[in-house]
PDB file of N, CA, C and O in Angstrom:
ATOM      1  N   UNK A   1     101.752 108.053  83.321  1.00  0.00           N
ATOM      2  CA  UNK A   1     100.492 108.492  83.897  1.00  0.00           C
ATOM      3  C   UNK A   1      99.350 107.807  83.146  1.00  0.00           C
ATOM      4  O   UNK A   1      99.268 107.942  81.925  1.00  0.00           O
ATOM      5  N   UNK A   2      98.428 107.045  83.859  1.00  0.00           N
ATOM      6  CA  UNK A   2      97.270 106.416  83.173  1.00  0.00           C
ATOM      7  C   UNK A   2      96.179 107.473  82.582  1.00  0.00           C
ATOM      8  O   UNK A   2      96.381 108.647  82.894  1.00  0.00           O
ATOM      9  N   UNK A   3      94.984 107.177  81.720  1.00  0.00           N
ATOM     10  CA  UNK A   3      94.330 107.844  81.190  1.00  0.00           C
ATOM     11  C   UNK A   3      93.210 108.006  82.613  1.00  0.00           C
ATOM     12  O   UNK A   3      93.295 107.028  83.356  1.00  0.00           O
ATOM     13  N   UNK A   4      92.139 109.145  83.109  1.00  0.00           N
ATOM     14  CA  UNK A   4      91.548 108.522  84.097  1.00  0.00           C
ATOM     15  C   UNK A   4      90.314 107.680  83.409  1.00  0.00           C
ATOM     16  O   UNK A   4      90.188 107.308  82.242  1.00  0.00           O
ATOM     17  N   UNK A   5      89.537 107.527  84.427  1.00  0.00           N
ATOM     18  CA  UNK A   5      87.883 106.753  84.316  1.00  0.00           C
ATOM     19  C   UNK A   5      87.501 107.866  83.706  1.00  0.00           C
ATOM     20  O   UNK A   5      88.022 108.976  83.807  1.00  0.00           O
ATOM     21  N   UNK A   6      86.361 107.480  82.917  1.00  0.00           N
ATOM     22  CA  UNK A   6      85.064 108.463  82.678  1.00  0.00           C
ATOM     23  C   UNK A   6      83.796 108.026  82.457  1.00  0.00           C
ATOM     24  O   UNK A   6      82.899 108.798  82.120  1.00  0.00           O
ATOM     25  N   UNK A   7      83.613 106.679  82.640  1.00  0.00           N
ATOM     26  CA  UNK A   7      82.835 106.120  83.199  1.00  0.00           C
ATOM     27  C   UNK A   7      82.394 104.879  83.703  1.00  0.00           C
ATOM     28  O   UNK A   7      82.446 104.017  82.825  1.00  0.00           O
ATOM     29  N   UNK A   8      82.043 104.526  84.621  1.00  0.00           N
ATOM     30  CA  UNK A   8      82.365 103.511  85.706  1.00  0.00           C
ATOM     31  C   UNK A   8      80.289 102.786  85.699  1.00  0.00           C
ATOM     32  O   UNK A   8      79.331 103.558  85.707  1.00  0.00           O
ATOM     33  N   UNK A   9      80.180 101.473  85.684  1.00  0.00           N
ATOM     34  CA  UNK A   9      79.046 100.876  85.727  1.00  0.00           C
ATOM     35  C   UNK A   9      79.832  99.513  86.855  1.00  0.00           C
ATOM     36  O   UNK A   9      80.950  99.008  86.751  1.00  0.00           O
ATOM     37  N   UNK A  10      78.872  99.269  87.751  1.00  0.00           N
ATOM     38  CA  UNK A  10      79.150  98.372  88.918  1.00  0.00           C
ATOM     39  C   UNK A  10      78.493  96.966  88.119  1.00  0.00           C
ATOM     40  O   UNK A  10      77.457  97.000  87.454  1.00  0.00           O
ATOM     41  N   UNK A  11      79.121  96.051  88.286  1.00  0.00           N
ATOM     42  CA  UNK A  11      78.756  94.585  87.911  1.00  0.00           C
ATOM     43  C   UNK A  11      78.663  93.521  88.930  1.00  0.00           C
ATOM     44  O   UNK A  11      78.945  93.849  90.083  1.00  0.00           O
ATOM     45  N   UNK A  12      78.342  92.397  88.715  1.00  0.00           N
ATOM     46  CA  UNK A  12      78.351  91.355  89.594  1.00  0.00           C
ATOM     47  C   UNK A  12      79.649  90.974  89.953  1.00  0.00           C
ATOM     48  O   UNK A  12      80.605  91.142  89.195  1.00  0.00           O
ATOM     49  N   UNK A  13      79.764  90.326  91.385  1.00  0.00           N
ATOM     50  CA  UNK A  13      80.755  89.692  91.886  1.00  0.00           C
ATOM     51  C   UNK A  13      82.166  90.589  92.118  1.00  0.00           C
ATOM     52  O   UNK A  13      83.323  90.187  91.996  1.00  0.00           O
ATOM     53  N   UNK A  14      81.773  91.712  92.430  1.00  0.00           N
ATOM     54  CA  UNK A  14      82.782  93.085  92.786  1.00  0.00           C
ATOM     55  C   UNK A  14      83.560  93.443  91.729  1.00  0.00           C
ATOM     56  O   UNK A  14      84.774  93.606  91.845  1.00  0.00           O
ATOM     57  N   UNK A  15      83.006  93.570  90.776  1.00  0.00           N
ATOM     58  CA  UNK A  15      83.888  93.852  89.396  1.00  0.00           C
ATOM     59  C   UNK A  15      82.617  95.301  88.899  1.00  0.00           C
ATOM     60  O   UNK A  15      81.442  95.548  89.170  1.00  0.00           O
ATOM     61  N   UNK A  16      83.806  96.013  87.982  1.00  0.00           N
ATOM     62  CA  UNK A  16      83.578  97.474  87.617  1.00  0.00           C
ATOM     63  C   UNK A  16      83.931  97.253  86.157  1.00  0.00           C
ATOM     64  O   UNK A  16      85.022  96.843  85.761  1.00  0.00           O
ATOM     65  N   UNK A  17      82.968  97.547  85.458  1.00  0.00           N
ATOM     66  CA  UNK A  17      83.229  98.046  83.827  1.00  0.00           C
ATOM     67  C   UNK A  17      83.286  99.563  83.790  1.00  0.00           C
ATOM     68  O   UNK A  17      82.363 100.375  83.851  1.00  0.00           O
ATOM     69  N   UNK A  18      84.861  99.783  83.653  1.00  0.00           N
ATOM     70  CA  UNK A  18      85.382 100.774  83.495  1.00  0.00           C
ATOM     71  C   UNK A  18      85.801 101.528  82.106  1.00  0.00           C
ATOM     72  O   UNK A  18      86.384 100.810  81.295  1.00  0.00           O
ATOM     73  N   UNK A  19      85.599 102.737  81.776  1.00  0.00           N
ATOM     74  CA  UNK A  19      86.007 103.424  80.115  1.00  0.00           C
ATOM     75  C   UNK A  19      86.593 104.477  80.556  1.00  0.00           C
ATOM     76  O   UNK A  19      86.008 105.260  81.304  1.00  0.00           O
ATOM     77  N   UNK A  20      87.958 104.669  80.119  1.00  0.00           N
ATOM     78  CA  UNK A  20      88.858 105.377  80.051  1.00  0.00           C
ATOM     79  C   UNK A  20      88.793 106.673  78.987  1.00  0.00           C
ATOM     80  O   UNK A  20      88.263 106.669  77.875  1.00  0.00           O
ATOM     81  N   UNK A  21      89.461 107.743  79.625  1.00  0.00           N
ATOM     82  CA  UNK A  21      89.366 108.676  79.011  1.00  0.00           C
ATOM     83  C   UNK A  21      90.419 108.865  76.995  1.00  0.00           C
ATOM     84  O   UNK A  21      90.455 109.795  76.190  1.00  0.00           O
ATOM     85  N   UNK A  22      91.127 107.298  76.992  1.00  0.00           N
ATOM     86  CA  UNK A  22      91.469 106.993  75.599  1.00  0.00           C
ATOM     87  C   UNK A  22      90.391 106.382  74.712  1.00  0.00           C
ATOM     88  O   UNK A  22      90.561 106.134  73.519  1.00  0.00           O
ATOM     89  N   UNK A  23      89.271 106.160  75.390  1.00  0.00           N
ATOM     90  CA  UNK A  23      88.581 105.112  74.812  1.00  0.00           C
ATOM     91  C   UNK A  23      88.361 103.827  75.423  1.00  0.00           C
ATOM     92  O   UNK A  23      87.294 103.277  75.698  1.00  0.00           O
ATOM     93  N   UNK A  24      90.002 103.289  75.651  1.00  0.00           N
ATOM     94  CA  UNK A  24      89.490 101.912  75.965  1.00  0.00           C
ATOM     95  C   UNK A  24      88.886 101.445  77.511  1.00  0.00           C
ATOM     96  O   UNK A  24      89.001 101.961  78.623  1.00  0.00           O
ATOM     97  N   UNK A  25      88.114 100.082  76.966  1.00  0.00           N
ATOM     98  CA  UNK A  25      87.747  99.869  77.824  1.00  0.00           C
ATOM     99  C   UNK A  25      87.916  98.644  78.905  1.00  0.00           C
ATOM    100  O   UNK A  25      88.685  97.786  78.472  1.00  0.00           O
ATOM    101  N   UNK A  26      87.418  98.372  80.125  1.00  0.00           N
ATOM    102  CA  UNK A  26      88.302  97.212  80.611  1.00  0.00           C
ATOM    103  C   UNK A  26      87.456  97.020  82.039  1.00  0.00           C
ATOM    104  O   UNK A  26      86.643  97.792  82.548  1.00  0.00           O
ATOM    105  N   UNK A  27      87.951  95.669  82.524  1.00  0.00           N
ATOM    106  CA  UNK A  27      86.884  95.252  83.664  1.00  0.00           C
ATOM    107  C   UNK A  27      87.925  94.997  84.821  1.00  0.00           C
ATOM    108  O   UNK A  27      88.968  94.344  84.783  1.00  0.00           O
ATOM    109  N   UNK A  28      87.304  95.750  85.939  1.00  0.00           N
ATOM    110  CA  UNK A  28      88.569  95.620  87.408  1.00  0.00           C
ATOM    111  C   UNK A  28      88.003  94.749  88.244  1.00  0.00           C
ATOM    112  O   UNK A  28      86.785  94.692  88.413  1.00  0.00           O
ATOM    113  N   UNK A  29      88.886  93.972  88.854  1.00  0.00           N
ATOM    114  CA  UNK A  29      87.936  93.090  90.051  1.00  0.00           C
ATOM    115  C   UNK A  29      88.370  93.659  91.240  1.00  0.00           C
ATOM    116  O   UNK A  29      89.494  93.784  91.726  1.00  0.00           O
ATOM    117  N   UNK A  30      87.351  93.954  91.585  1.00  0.00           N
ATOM    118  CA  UNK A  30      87.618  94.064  93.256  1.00  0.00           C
ATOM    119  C   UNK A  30      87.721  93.333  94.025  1.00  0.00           C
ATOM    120  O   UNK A  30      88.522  93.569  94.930  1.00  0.00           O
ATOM    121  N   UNK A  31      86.962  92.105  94.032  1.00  0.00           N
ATOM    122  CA  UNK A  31      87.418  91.419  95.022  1.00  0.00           C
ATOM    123  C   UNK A  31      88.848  90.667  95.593  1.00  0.00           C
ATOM    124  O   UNK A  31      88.792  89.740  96.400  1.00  0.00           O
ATOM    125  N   UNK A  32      89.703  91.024  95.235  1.00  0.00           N
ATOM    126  CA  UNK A  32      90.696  90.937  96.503  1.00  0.00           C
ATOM    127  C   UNK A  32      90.771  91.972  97.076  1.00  0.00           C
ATOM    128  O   UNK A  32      91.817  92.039  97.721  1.00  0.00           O
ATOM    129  N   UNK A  33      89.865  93.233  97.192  1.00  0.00           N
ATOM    130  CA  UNK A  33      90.283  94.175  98.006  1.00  0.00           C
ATOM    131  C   UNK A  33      89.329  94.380  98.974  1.00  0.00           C
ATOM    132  O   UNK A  33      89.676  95.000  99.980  1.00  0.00           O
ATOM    133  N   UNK A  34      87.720  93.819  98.837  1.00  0.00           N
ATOM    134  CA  UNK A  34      87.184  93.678  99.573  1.00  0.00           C
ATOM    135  C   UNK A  34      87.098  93.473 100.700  1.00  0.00           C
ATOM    136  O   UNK A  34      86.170  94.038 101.281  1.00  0.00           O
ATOM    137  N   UNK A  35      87.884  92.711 101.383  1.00  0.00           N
ATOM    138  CA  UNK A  35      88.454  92.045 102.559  1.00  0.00           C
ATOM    139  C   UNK A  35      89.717  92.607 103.477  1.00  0.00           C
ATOM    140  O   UNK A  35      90.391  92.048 104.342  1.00  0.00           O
ATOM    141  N   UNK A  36      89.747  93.724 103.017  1.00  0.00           N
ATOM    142  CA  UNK A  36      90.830  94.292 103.342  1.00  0.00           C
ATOM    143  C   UNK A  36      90.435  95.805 103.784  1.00  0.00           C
ATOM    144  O   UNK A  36      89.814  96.609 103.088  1.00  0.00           O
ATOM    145  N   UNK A  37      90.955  96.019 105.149  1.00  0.00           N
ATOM    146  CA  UNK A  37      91.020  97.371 105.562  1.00  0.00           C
ATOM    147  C   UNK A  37      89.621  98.235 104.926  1.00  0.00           C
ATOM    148  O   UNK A  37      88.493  97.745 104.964  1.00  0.00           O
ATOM    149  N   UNK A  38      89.814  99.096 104.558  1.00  0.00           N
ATOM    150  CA  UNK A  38      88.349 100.392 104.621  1.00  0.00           C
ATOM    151  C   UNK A  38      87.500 100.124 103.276  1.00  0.00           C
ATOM    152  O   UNK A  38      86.461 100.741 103.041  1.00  0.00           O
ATOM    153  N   UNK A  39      88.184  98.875 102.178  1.00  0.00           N
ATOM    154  CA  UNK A  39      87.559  98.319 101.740  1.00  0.00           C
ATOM    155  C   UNK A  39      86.343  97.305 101.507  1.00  0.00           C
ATOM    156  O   UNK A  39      85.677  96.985 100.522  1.00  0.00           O
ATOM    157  N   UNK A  40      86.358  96.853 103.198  1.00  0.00           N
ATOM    158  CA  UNK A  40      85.648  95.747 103.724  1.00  0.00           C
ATOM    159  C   UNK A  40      84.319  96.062 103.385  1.00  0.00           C
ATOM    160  O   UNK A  40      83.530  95.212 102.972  1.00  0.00           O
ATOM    161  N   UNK A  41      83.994  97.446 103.567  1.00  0.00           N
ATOM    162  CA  UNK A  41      82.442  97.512 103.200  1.00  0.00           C
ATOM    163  C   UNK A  41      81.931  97.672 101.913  1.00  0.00           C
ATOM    164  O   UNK A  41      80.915  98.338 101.717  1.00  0.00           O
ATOM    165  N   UNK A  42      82.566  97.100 100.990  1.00  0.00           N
ATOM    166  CA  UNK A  42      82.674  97.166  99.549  1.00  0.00           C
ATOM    167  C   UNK A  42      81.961  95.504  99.150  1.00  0.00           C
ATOM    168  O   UNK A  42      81.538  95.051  98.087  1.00  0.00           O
ATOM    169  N   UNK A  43      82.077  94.863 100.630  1.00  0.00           N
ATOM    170  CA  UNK A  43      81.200  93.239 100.396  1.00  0.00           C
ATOM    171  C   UNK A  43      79.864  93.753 100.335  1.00  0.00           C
ATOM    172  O   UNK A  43      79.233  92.943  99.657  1.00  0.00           O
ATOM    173  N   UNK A  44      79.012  94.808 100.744  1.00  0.00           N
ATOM    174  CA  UNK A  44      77.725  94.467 100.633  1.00  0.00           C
ATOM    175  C   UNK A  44      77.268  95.182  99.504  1.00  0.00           C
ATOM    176  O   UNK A  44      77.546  96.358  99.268  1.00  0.00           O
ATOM    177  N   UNK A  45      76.329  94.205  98.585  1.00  0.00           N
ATOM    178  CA  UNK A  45      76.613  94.902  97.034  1.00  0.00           C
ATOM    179  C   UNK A  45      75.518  95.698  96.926  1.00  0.00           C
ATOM    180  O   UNK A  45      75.239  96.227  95.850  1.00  0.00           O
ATOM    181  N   UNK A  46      74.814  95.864  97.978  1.00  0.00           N
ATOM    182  CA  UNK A  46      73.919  97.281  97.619  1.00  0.00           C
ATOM    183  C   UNK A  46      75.199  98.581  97.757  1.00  0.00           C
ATOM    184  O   UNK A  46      75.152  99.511  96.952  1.00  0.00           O
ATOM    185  N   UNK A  47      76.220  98.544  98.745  1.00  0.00           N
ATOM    186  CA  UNK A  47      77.343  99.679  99.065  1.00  0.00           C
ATOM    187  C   UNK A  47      77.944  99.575  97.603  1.00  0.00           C
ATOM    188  O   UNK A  47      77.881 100.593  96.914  1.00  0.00           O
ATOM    189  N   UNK A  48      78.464  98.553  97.122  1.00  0.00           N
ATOM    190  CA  UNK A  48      79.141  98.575  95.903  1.00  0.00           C
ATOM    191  C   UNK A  48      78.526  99.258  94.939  1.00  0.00           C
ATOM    192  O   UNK A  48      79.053 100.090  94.201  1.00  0.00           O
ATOM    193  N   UNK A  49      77.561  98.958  94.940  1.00  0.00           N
ATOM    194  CA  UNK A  49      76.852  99.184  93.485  1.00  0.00           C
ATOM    195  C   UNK A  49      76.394 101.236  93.555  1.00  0.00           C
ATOM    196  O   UNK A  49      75.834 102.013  92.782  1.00  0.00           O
ATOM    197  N   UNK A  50      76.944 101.333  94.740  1.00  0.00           N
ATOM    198  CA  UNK A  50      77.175 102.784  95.237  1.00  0.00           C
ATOM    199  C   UNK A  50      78.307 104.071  94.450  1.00  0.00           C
ATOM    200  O   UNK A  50      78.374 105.292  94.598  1.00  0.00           O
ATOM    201  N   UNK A  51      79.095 103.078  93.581  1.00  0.00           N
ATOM    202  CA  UNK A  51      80.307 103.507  93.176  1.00  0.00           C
ATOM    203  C   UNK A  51      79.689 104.682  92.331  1.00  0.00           C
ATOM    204  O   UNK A  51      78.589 104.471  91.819  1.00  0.00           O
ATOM    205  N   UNK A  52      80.390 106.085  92.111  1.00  0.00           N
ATOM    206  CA  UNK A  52      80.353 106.837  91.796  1.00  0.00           C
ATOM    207  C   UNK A  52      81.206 107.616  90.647  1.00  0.00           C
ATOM    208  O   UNK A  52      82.156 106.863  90.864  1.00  0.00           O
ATOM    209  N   UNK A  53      81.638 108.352  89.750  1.00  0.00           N
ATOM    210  CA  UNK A  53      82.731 109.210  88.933  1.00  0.00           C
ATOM    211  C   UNK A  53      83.316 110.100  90.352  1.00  0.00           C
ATOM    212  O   UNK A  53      82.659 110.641  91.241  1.00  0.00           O
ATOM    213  N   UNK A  54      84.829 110.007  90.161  1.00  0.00           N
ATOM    214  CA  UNK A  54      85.186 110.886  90.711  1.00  0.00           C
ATOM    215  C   UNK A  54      85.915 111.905  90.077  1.00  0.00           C
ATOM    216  O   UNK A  54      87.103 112.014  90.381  1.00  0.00           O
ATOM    217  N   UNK A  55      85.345 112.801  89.114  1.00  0.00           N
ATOM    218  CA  UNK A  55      86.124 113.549  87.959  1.00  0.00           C
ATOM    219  C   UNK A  55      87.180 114.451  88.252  1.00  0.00           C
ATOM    220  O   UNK A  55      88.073 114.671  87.433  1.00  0.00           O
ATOM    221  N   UNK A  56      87.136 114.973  89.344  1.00  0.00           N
ATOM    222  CA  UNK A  56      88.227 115.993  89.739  1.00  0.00           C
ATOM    223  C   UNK A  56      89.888 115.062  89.773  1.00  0.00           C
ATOM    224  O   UNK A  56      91.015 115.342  89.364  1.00  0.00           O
ATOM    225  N   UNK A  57      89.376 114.055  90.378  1.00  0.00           N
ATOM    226  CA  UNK A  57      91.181 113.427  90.414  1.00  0.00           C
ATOM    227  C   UNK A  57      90.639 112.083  89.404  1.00  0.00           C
ATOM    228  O   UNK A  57      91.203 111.065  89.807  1.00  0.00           O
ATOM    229  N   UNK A  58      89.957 111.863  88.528  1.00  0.00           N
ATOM    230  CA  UNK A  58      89.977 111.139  87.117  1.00  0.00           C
ATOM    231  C   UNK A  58      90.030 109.099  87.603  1.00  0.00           C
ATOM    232  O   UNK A  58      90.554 108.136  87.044  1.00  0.00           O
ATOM    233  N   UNK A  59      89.126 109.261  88.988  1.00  0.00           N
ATOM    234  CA  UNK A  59      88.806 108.113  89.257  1.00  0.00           C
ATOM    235  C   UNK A  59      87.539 107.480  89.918  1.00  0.00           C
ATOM    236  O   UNK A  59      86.597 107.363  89.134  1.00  0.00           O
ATOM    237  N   UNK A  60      87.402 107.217  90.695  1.00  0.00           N
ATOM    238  CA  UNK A  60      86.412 106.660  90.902  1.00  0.00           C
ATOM    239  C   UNK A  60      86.285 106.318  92.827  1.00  0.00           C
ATOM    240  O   UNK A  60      87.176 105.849  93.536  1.00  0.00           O
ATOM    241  N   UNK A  61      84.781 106.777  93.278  1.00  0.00           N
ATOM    242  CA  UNK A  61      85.071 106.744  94.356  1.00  0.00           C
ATOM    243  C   UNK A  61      83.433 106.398  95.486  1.00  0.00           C
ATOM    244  O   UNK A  61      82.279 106.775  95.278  1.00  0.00           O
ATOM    245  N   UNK A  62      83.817 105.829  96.276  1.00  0.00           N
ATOM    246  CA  UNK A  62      82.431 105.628  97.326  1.00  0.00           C
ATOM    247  C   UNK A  62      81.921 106.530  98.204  1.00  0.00           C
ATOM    248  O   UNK A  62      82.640 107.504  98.431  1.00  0.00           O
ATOM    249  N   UNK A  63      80.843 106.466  98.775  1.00  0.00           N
ATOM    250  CA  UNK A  63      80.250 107.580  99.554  1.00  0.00           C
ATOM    251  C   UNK A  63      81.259 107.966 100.701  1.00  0.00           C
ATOM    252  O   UNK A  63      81.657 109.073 101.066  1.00  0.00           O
ATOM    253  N   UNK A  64      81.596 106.472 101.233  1.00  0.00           N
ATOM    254  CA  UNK A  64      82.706 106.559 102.883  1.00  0.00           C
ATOM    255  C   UNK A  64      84.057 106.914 102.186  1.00  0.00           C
ATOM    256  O   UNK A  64      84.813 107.102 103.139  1.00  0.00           O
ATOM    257  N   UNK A  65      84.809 107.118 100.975  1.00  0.00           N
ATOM    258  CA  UNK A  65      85.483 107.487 100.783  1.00  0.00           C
ATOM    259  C   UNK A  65      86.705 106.714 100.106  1.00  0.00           C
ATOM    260  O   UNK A  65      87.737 107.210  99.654  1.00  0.00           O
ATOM    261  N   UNK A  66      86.298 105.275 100.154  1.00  0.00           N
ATOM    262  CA  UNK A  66      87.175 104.244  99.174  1.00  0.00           C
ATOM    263  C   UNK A  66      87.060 104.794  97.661  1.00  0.00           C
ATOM    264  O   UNK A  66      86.216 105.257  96.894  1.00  0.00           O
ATOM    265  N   UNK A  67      88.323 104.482  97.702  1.00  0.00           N
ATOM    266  CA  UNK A  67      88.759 104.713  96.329  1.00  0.00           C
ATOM    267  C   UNK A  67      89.814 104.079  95.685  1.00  0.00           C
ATOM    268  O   UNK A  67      90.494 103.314  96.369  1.00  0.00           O
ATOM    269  N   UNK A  68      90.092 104.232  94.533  1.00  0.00           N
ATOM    270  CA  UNK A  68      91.517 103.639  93.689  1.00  0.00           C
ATOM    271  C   UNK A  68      91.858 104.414  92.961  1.00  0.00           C
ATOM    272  O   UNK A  68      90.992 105.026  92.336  1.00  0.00           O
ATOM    273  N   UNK A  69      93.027 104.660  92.776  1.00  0.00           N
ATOM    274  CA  UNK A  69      93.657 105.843  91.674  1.00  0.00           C
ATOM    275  C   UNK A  69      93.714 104.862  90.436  1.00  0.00           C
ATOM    276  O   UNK A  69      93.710 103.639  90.304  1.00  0.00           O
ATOM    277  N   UNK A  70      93.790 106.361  89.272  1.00  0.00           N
ATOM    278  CA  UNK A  70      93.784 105.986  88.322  1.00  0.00           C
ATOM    279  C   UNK A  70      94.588 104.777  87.507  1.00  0.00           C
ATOM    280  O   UNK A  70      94.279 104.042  86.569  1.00  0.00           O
ATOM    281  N   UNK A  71      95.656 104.922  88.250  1.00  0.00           N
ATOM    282  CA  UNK A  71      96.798 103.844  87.851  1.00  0.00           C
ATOM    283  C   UNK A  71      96.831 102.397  88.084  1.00  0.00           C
ATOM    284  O   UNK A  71      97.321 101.459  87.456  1.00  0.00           O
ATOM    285  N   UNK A  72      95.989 102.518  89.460  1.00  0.00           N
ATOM    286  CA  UNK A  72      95.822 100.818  90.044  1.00  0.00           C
ATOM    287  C   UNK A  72      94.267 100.630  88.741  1.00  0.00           C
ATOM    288  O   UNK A  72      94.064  99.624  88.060  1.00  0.00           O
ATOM    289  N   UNK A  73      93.868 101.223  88.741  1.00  0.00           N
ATOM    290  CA  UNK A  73      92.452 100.899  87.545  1.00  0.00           C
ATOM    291  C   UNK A  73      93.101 100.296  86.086  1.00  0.00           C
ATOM    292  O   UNK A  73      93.199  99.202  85.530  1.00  0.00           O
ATOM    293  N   UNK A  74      93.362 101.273  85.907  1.00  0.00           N
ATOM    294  CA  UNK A  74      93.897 100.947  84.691  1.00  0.00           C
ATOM    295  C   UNK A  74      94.970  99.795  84.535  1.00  0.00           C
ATOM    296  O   UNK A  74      94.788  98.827  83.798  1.00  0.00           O
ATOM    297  N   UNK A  75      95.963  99.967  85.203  1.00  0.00           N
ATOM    298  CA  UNK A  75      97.285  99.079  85.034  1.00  0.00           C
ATOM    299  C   UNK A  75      96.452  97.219  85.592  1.00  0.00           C
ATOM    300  O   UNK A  75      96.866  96.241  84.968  1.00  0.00           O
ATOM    301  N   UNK A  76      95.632  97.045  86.442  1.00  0.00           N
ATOM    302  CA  UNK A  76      95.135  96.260  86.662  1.00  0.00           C
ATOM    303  C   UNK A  76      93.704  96.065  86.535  1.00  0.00           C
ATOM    304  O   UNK A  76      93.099  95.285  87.270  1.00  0.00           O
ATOM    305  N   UNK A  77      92.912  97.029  85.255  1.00  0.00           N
ATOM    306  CA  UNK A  77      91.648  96.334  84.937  1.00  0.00           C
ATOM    307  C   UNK A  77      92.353  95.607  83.514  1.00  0.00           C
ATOM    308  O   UNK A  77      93.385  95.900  82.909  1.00  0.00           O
ATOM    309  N   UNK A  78      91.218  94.428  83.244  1.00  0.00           N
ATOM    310  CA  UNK A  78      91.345  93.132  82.335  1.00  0.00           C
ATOM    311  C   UNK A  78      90.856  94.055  80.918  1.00  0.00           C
ATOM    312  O   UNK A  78      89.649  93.932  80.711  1.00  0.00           O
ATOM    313  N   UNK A  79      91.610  94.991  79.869  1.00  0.00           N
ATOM    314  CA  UNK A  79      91.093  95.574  79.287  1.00  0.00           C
ATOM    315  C   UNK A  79      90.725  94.759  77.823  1.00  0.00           C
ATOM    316  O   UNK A  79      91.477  93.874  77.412  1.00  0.00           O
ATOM    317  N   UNK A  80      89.724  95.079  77.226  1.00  0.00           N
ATOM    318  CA  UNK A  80      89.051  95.043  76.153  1.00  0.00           C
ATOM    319  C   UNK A  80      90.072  94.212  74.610  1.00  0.00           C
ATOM    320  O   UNK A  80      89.522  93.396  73.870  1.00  0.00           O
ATOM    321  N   UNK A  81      91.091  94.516  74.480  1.00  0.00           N
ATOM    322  CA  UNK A  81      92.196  94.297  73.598  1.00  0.00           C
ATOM    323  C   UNK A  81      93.135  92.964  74.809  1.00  0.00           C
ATOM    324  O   UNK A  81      94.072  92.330  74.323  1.00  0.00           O
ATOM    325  N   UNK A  82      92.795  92.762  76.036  1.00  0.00           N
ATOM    326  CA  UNK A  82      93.682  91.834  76.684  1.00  0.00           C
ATOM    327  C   UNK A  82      92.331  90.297  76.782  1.00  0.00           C
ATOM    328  O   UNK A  82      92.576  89.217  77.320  1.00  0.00           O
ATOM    329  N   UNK A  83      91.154  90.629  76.184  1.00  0.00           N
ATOM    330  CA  UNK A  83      90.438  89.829  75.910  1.00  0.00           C
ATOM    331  C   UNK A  83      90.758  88.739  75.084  1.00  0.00           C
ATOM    332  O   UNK A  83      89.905  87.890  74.826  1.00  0.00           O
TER     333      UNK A  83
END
């Protein structure tokens, strides 16, 4: 089981600087998911930059309802120590 988000800042070029509830920290790219299914509206970066805490299930989530669980975050953000 991954640690969740606890706090999430939106960056350039569909990437999320993400901090985990261990501490560490780490950067996710979104863009390959952009383009894909209910993600698509995740290209316009005023929507992106929309991203929110989603604390109840320990991830992170958009107004229309995109989201990623904790596990795809973590297991595939570029973390801090993989620098």
């Amino acid at each position: 089981m991954s640690p969740d988000v606890v706090d999430v800042v939106p960056l350039a070029n569909h990437k999320l600087a993400l901090t985990f509830e261990n501490g560490e920290r780490g950067v996710f790219d979104c863009s390959e998911y952009v383009h894909k299914g209910i993600f698509k509206e995740l290209q316009d970066e005023r929507y992106f930059r929309m991203v929110q805490l989603w604390r109840e299930a320990g991830t992170i989530r958009w107004p229309h309802g995109q989201d990623f669980s904790p596990d795809t975050l973590y297991l595939n953000a570029k973390l801090e120590s993989d620098r």
